[in-house]
N, C-alpha and C positions, 0 to 999 in steps of 0.2 A: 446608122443602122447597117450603111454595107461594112464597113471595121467589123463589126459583131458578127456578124456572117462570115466572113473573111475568117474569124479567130476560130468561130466555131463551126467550121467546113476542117479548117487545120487541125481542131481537138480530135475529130468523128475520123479522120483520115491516119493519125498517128493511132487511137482507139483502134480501129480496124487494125492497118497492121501488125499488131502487136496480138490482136485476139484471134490466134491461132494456138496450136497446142505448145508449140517451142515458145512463143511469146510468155502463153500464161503459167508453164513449168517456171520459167527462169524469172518471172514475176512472184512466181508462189514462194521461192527461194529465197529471194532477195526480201520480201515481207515478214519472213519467217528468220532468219537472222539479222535483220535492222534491229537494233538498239531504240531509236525512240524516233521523233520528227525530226529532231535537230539532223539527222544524217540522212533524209530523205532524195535529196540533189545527189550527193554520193554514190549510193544505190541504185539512182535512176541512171547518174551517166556509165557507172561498171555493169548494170543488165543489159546496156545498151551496146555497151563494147562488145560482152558476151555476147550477145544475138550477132553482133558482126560477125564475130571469130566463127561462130557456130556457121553461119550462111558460108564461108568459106571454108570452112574447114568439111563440112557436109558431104561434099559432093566427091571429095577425095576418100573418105574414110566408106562410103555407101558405094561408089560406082568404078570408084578406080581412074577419076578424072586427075588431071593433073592440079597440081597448088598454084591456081589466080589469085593475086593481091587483088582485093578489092578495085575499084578507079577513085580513088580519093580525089584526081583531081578537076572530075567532074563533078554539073552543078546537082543532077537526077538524084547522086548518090548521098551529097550531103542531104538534101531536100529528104528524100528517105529518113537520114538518120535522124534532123530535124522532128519525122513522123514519130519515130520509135523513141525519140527522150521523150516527147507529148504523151505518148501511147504508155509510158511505162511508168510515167510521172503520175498518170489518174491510176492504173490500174494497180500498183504498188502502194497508192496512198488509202485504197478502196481494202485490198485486203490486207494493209495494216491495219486498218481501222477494223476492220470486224476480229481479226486476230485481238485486238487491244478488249474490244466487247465482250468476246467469248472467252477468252482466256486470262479473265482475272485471279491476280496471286493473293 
């Protein structure tokens, strides 16, 4: 039972991340031009990239801060990005599927 707690502490924590407004635009995006399930992994790893780009690109284009590379080669930063494939994996899959419900051809 702690495994299961453990997985689903990790689901609720990439969840969270991600359910914010930039998370669920660039999720609404990605559901709405996915092609079918088979490309689902795809989609999730390029929203994910996006929300990177985005988190740094952000602060340059809004405040006039200077262009920070990420710290890729810390461990905080993967663990994050770890959140955000989890986070964009459920939320992507949530509204393809209603997209697929509502919008039959």
């Amino acid at each position: 039972m702690d495994i299961v707690d453990q997985v689903l502490d990790f689901m609720r924590a990439g969840f969270n991340s991600v359910n914010a407004v930039q998370g669920l635009i660039i999720a609404f995006v990605a559901a709405l031009i996915m092609p079918g399930w088979n490309r689902i992994l795809v989609f999730t790893a390029a929203a994910t990239v996006v929300h990177v780009i985005t988190d740094v690109v952000m602060p340059v284009v809004s405040g006039g801060a200077a262009l920070r590379l990420p710290p890729i080669l810390e461990v905080p930063f993967w663990r994050e990005v770890g959140f955000l494939l989890v986070g964009y994996l459920i939320i992507i899959a949530v509204l393809f599927l209603l997209r697929r419900m509502l919008l039959k051809r």
